[in-house]
C-alpha positions in Angstrom: -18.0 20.3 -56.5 -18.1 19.3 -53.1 -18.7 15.4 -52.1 -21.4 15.2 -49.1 -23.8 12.4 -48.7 -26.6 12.7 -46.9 -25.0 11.9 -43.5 -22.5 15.1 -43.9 -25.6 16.7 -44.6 -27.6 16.2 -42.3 -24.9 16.8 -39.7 -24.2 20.6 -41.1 -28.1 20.9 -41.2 -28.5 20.0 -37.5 -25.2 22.4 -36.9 -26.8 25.7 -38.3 -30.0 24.8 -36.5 -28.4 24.7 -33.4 -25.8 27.7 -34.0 -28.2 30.4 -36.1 -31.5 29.2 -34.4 -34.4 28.4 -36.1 -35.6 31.9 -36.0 -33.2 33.1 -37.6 -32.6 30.3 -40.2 -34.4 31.9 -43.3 -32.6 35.1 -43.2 -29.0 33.0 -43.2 -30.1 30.7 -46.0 -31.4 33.7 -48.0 -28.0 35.5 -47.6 -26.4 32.5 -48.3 -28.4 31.9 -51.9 -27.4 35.7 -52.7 -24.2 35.4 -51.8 -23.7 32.1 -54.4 -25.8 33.2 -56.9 -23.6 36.9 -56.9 -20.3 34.4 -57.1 -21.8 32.3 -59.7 -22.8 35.8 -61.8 -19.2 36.9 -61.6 -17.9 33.9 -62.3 -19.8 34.0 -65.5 -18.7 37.2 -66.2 -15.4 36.4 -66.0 -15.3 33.4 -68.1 -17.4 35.3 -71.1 -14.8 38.4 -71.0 -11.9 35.3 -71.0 -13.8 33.7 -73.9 -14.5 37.3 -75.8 -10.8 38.2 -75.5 -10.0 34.2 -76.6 -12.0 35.2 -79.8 -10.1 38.1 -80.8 -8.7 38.8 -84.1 -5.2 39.1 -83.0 -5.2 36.4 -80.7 -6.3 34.1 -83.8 -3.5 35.3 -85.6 -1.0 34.5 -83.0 -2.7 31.0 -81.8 -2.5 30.1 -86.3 1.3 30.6 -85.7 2.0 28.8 -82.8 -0.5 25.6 -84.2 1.8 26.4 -87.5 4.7 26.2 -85.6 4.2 23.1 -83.1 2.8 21.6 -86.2 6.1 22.1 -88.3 4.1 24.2 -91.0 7.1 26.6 -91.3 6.3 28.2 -95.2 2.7 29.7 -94.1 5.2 31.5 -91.1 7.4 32.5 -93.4 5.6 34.0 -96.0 3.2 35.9 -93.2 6.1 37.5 -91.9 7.4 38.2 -95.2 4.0 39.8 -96.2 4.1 42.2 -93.0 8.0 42.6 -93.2 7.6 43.8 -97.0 4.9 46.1 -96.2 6.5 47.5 -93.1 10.3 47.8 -95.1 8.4 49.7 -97.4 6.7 52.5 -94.8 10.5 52.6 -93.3 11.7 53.3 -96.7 9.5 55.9 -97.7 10.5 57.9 -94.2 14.0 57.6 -94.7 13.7 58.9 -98.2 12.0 62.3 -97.2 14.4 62.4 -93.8 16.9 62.4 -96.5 15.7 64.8 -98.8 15.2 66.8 -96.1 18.8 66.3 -94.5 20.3 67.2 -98.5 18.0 70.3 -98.7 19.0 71.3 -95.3 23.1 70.9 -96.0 22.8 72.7 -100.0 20.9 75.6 -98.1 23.7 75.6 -95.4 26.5 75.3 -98.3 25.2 78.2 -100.6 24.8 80.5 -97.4 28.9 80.2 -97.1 29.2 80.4 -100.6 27.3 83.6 -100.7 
């Protein structure tokens, strides 16, 4: 992380020493510790949501497809997209049928009433 010999060190030792007082060293250091342990915690956090969202199902999905695609593996695409395309053509066909039913029944009701 961060490149100090002993020299550099030593020199930032003999720094706070001088600045914070030896009286008051503990406290520092222990505020210090706390304060890099608390980073280092949400840091960790961080990384295992980032890893728990990484391992989502969806995400697989869409991470197979682009390895598919960068790989040139264009027939598993195609016949995913097919899959969800036949199953989603057939929802969208089923509405339409009874929006059209329901659009006949409405007009024959509306016909017979000027008819009668």
């Amino acid at each position: 992380m961060f490149d100090f010999g002993w020299q550099e060190f030593l020199v930032v030792a003999f720094v706070l020493v001088l600045v914070v007082g030896p009286k008051d060293l503990p406290k520092v250091l222990r505020a210090f510790t706390k304060f890099t342990s608390q980073a280092r915690r949400m840091s960790s956090e961080f990384s295992r949501s980032l890893q728990e969202m990484s391992d989502d199902e969806d995400l697989k999905d869409v991470k197979k497809v682009l390895q598919d695609a960068k790989s040139g593996d264009f027939e598993e695409i195609s016949e995913m997209f097919d899959d969800s395309m036949t199953k989603d053509m057939k929802s969208v066909g089923k509405e339409l049928e009874t929006d059209l039913k329901q659009v006949y029944d409405k007009t024959k009701d509306a016909t017979s009433v000027k008819e009668g």
